[in-house]
C-alpha positions in Angstrom: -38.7 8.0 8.9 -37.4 6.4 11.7 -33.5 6.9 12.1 -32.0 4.3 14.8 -28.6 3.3 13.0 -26.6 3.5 9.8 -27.4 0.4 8.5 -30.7 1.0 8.6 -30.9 4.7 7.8 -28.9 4.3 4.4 -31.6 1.1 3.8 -33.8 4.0 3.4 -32.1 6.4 1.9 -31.2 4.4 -1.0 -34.9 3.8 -2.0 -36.8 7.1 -0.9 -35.9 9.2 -3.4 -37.2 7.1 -6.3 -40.6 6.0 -4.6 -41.5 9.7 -3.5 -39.9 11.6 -6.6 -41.7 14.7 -7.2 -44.4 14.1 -4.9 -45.4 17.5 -3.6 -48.2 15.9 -1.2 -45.4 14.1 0.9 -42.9 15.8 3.4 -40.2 13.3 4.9 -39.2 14.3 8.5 -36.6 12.3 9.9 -36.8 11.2 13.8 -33.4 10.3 15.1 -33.3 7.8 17.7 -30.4 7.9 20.0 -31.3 4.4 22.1 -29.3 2.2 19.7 -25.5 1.3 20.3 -24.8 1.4 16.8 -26.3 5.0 16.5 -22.6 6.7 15.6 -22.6 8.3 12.8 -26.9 9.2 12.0 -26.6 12.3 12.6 -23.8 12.9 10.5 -25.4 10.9 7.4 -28.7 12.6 8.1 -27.3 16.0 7.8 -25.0 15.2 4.7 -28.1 13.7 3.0 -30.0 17.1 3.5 -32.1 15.6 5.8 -34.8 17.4 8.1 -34.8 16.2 11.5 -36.7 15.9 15.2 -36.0 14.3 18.5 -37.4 11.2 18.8 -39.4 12.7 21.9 -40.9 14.9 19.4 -42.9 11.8 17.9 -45.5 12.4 21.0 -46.5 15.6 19.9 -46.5 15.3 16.1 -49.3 12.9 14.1 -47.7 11.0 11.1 -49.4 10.0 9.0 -47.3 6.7 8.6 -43.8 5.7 10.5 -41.7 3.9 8.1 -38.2 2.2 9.3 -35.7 -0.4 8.7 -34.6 -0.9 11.8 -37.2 -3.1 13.9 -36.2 -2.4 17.4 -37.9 1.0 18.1 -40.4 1.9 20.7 -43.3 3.4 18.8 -44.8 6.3 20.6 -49.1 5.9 20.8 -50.8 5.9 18.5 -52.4 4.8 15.5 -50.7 5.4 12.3 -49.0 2.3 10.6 -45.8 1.3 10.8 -43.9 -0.4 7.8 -40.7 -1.9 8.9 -38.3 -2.4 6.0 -35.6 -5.3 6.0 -31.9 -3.6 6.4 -30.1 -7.1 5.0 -31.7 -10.1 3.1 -34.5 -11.3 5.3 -34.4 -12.6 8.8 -31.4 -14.9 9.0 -29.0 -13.9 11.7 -29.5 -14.0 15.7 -28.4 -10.9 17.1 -28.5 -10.1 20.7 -31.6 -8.7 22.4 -31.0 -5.1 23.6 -34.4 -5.4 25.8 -34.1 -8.7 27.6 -30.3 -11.1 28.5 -31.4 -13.3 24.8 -30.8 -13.6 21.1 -33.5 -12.5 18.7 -34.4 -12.9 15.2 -33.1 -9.6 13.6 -35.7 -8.3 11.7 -38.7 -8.7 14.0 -40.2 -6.0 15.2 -41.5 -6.6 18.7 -44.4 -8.9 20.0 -46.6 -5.2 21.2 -46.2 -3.6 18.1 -47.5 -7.0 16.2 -50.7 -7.1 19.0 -51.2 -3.5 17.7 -52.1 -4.3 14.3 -49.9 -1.5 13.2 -46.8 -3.0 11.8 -46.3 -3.9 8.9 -42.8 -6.0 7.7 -41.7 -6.1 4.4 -40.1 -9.3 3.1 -38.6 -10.1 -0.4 -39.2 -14.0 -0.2 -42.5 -15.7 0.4 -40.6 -18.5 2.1 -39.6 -15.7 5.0 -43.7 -14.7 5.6 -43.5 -18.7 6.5 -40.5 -18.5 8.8 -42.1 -15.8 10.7 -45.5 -17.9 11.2 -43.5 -20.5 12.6 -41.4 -18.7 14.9 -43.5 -15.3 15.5 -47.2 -16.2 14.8 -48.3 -12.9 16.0 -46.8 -11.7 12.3 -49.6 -13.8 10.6 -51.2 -11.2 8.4 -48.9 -8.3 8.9 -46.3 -9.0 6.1 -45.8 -7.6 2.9 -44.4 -9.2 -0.4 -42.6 -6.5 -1.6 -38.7 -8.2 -3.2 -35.8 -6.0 -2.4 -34.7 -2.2 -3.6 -31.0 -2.9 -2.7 -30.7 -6.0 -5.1 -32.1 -5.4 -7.9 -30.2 -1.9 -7.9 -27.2 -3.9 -7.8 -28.7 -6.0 -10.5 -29.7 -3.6 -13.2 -25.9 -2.3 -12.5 -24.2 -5.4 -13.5 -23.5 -3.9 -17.2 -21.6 -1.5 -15.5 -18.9 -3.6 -13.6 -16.1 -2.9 -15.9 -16.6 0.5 -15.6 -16.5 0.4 -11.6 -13.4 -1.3 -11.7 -11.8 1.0 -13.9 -13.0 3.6 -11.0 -11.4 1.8 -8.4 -8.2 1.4 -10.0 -8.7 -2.4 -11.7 -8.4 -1.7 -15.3 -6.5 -3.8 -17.8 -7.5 -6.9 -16.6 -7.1 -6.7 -12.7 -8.9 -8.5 -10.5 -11.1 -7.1 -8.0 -11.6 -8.9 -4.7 -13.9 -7.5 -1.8 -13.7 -8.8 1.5 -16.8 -8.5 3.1 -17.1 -8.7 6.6 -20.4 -8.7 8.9 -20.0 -7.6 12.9 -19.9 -9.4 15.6 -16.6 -12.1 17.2 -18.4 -14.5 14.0 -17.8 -12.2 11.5 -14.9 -12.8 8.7 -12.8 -9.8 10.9 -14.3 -10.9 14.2 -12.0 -13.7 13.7 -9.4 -13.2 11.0 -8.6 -9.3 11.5 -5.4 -9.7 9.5 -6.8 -11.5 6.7 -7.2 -7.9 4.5 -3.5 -7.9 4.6 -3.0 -11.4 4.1 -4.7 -11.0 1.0 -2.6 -8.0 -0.2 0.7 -9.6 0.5 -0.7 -12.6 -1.5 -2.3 -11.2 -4.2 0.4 -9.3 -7.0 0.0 -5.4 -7.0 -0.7 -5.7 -10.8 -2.7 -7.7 -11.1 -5.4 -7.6 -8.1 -6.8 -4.6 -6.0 -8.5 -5.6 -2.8 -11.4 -4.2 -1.4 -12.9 -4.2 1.9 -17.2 -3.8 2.8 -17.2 -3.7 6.3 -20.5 -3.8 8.1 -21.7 -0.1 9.5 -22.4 -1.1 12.9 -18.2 -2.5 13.2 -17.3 1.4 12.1 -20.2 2.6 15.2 -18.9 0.4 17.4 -15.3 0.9 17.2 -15.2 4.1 15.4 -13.3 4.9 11.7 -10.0 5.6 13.7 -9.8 2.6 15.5 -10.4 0.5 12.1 -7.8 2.4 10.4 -5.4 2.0 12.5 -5.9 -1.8 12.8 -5.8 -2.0 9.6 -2.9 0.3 9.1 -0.7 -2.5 7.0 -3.7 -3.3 4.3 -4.1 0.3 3.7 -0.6 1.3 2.9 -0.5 -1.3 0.6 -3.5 0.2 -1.3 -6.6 -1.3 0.6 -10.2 -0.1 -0.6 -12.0 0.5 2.1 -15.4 1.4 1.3 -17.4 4.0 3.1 -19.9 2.6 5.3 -22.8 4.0 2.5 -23.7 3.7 -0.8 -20.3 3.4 -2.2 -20.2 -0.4 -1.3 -22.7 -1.3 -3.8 -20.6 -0.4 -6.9 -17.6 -2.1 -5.2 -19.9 -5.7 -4.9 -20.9 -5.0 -8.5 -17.5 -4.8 -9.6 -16.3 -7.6 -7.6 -14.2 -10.7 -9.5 -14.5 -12.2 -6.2 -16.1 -11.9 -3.2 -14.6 -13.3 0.5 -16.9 -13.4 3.0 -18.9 -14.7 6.1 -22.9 -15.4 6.7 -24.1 -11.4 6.0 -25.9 -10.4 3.5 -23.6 -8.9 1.1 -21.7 -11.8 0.6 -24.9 -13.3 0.1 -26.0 -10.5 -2.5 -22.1 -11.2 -4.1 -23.6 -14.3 -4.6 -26.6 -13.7 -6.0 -25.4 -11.9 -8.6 -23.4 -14.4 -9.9 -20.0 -13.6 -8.2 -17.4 -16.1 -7.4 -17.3 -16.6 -3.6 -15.2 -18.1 -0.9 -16.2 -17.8 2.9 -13.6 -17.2 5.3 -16.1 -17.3 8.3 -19.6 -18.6 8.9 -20.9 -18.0 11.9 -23.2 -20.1 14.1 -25.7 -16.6 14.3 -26.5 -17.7 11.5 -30.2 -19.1 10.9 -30.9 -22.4 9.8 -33.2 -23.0 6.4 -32.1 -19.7 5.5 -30.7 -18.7 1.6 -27.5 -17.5 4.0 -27.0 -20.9 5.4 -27.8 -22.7 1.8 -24.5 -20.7 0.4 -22.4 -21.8 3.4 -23.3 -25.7 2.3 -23.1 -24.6 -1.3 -19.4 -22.3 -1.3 -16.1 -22.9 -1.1 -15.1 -22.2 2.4 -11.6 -20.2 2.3 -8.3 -22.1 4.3 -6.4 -18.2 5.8 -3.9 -20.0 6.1 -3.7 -22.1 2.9 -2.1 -20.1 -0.2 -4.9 -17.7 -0.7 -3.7 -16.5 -4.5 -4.2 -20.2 -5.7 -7.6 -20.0 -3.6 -8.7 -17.1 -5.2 -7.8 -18.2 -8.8 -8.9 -21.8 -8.7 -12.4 -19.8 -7.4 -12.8 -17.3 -10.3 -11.4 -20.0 -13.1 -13.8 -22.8 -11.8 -17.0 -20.5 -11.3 -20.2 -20.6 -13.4 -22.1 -17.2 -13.1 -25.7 -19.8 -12.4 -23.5 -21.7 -9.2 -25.6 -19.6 -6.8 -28.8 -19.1 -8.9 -31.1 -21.6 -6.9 -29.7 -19.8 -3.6 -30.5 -16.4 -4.8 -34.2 -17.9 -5.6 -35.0 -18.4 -2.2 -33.8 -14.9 -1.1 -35.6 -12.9 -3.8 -39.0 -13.4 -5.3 -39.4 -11.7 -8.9 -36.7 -9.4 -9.0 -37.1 -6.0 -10.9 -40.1 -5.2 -8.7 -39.3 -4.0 -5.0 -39.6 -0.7 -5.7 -42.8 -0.6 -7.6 -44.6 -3.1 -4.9 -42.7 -0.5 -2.1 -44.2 2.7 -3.6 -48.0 0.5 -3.9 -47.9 -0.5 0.0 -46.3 2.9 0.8 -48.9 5.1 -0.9 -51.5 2.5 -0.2 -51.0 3.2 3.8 -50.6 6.9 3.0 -54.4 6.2 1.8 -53.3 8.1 -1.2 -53.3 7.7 -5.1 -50.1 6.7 -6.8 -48.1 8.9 -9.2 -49.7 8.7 -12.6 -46.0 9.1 -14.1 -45.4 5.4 -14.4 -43.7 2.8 -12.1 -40.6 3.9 -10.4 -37.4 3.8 -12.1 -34.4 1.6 -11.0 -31.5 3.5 -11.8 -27.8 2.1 -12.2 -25.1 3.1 -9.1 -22.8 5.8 -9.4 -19.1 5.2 -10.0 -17.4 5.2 -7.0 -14.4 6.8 -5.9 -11.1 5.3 -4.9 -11.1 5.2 -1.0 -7.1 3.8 -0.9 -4.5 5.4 -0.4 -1.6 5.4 -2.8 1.2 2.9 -2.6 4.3 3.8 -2.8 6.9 1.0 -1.5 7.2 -2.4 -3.2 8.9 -5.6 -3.2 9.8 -6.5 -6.5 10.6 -9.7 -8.0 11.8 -10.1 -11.3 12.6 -13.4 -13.9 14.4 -12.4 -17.3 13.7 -15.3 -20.0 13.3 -15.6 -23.6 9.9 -14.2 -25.2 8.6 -15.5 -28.3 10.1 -13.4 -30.5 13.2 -14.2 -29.3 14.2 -11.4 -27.6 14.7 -11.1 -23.3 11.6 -10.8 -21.9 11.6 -9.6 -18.1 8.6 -10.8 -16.1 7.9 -8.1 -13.0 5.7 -9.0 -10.0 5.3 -6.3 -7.1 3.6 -6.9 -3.8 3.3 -3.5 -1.3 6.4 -3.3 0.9 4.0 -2.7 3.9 2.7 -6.3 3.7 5.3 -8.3 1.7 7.3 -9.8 5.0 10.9 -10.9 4.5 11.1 -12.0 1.1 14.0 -13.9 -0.4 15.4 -14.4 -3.5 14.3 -17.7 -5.1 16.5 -19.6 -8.2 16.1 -17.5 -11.4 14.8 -14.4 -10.4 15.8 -11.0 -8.6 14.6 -9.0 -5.6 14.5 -6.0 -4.6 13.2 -2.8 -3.0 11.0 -0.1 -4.8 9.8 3.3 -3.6 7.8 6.3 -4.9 9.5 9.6 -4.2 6.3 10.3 -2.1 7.4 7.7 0.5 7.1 9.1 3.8 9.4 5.9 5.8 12.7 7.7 5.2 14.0 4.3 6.7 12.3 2.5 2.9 13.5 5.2 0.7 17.1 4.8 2.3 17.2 1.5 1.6 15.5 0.8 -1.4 17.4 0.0 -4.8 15.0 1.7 -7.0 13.4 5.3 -6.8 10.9 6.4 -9.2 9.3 9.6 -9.3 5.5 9.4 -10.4 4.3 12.5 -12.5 6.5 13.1 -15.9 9.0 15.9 -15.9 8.2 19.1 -17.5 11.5 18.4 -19.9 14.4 15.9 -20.2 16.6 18.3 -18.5 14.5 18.9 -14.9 13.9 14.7 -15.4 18.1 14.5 -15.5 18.2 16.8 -12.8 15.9 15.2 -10.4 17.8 11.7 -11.3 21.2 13.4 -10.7 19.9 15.0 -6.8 18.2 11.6 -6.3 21.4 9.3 -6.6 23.3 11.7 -4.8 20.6 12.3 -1.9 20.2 8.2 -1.9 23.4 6.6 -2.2 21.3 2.8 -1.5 19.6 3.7 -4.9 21.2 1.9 -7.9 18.0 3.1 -10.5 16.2 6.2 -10.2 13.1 6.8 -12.7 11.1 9.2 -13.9 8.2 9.4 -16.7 8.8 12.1 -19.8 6.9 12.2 -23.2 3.7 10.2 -22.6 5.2 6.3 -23.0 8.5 7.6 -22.4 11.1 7.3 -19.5 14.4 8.6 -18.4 16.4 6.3 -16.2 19.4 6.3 -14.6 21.9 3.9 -12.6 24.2 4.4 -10.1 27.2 4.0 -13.0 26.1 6.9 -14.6 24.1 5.3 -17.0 21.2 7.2 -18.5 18.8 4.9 -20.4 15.5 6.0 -22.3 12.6 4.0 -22.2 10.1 3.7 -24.6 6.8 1.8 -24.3 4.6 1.0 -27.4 1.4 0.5 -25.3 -0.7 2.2 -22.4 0.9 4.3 -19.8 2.2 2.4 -17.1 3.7 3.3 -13.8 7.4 3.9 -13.7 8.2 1.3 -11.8 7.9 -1.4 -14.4 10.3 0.1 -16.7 12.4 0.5 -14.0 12.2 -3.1 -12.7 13.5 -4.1 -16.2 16.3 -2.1 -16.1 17.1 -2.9 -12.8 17.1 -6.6 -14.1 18.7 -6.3 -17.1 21.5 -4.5 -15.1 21.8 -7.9 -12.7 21.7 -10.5 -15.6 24.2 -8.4 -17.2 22.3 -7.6 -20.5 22.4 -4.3 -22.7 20.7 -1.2 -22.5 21.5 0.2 -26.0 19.1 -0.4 -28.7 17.2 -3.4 -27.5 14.3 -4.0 -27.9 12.4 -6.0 -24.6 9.2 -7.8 -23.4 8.0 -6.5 -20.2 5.5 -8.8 -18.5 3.6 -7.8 -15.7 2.4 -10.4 -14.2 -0.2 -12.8 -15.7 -2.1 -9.2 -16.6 -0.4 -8.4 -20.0 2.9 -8.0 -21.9 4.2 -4.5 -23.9 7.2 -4.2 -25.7 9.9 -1.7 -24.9 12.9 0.0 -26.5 15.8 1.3 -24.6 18.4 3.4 -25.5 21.7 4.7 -24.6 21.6 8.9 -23.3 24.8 11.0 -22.8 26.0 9.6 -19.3 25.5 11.3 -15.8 28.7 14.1 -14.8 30.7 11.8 -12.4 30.0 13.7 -9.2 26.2 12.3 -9.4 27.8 9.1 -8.9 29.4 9.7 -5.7 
């Protein structure tokens, strides 16, 4: 196996298990190839993955009996094994630049020598691409493969699953998920709108959307995981998924409400499966005739600059999960298949006889794990109306105070500032109006305690909030007021209930057995009781 970059080394990765599965007649060495510019990170994935591995200078002295890849821009030592060259994206539709002469090539094609040699062979997932190649690369004529693609119809047979990944990445209860994918290159979606990960964020209500981000392997190789981070410092503080470059972005696509994009092929993939999409960029690398530049004529293209929550929203509401189905027909041929036609061609140039155990299984993703960091500083805006049952209902919409900008109060509502305890901008917790500690208090008395230390520590703070008994919260106001919070339905973070209170305190209404509608958002409403404790000792009001 032939190990040149990321992209192309998790390609493999991803499918070799299940087509060599308990196959004692097979060893898999890896030859790592250090010639690429995108090469960062190989090693590391190689040696995570269990991998065994040679130099690439090694190849000359060792006889394979086949050299399989899915990158197509290696020199293949002498010899006169086969070669089968596995697709890394969704056929051949971007122009990349030639690292062997001052051009653009078709990614994807291996080169012109290897062709002559009769060794190669290229996999495609379309017959429409074995026709592409003949009219741009005749020397391919006869050294294609139908196989259909591992990579999609994993993500297909996953699709049952998507509620589950959300809940995983922290979009339960009727969130929204949106993933921004981004290919590399000045085209791509962050090539030209670098920002727009945080433009989404600060657009997009905390409770009721988490934002993803699938950025393209050879981006984090080029530039490096620290460099990305800290460009996109902002979107991360204010809870940015940010997938690791393997595996993990499949689960993300899958549970996708949405998917922003540009011309590579997971946005293309998004679509396929049915997604809503919106490209943001569509770059002229792109190939013409291609499924790839068939969704940029058929999608929405995204305005940055144009409200992006009302382009989101009128996305998802107006989208049929079949929009993209004649699109996704010219990209994959039979899906369900790739990895039983894979394992045939594999085996068949291994000139040996196929597992008797049955096709190859394709198995659903794992769940993935949250890749954000917590948030822990809002801007909060609040409405109090009445609900239908005639009681005040306050309506609570946060945004992260790391993207929110300057925010003013509009006509009917409040505003203000929210932080976790775990803040770590002193300068935010100083001036926020309402502190909240996350995990419940062992008892009512430490919760009292921590509310008393916090008002006096903060005097900024007017509310100060901390979980107790499950549903229950303790609250307390800069007056000395200590109210008790009860919430009929799921746990919810202690910020909402504090928001309420923190309203109800600036339209003046009572915190003594009432009972309230809180709203969050568009996601869901739960009713809440408050009650009256014994007040604060006066010197925690100082």
């Amino acid at each position: 196996m032939a190990a040149r970059t990321v992209t192309s080394t998790a390609r493999v990765l991803e499918c070799l298990p299940a087509l060599l599965r308990g196959d004692s007649r097979i060893t898999v060495v890896f030859a790592y190839d250090p010639t690429s510019a995108f090469n960062n990170g190989v090693l590391d994935l190689l040696h995570d993955s269990g991998c065994r591995i040679m130099p690439w200078s090694q190849l000359e002295t060792v006889t394979p009996d086949l050299i399989l890849s899915a990158s197509e821009n290696i020199d293949v030592p002498e010899g006169d094994c086969p070669v089968l060259v596995l697709p890394h994206g969704i056929g051949f539709q971007k122009l990349v630049p030639d690292s062997r002469a001052p051009r653009s090539r078709l990614s994807g094609v291996v080169p012109d020598s290897l062709l002559e040699s009769g060794r190669a062979w290229l996999a495609v997932s379309h017959p429409d691409q074995e026709r592409q190649l003949l009219a741009t690369h005749p020397k391919t004529a006869g050294r294609t493969l139908l196989v259909g693609d591992p990579c999609f119809d994993e993500l297909a047979v996953s699709l049952p699953r998507a509620a589950a990944y959300r809940d995983a990445l922290g979009a339960a209860d009727g969130r929204r998920l949106v993933v921004v994918s981004s290919t590399w290159g000045p085209t791509s979606l962050l090539g030209r709108y670098p920002k727009l990960p945080a433009e989404l964020l600060a657009a997009l209500p905390y409770d009721e959307y988490r934002v993803a981000a699938v950025v393209h392997p050879n981006v984090w190789a080029a530039h490096g995981s620290w460099q990305i981070r800290a460009l996109q410092a902002e979107a991360l503080e204010a809870g940015l998924l940010l997938m690791p470059t393997v595996h993990a972005w499949r689960s993300a696509l899958v549970a996708a409400s949405a998917v922003v994009g540009d011309h590579g092929s997971v946005t293309l993939m998004g679509a396929a499966l049915g997604k809503p999409v919106l490209l943001a960029a569509f770059g002229s690398d792109s190939v013409p005739g291609t499924a790839a530049a068939c969704l940029a004529q058929a999608a929405p293209h995204l305005d940055p600059r144009g409200d992006l929550r009302r382009q989101i929203e009128d996305a998802v509401q107006s989208h049929s999960p079949d929009r993209y189905a004649a699109i996704s027909e010219l990209a994959f041929a039979e899906p369900g298949l790739a990895l039983t036609r894979l394992r045939a061609a594999l085996y068949r140039l291994l000139k040996l006889a196929e597992p008797t155990s049955g096709p190859p299984a394709v198995l659903s993703l794992p769940h993935p794990d949250p890749p954000a960091a917590t948030v822990t500083s809002w801007t909060v805006t609040t409405a109090v109306t009445a609900s239908a049952a005639g009681h005040p209902r306050v309506t609570v919409h946060r945004h992260p105070a790391a993207v929110s900008g300057d925010r003013q109060e509009a006509a009917g509502t409040f505003l203000h500032l929210a932080c976790d305890e775990a803040e770590r901008d002193h300068r935010l917790t100083e001036s926020a109006s309402v502190v909240v500690r996350r995990h419940p208090a062992e008892t009512a008395v430490s919760a009292l305690g921590w509310i008393r230390e916090t008002l006096h520590r903060l005097p900024g703070s007017l509310v100060c909030g901390v979980p107790v008994n499950g549903n229950g919260f303790l609250l307390g106001t800069r007056g000395g007021l200590i109210t008790e919070a009860t919430v009929t339905g799921p746990a919810i973070d202690p910020g909402l209930p504090a928001a309420l209170v923190y309203a109800c305190l600036r339209a003046g209404l009572p915190l003594d057995g009432v009972l309230m509608t809180l709203r969050i958002g568009d996601v869901r409403e739960e009713e809440v009781g408050l009650r009256l404790r014994p007040r604060l000792p006066s010197d925690a009001r100082q």
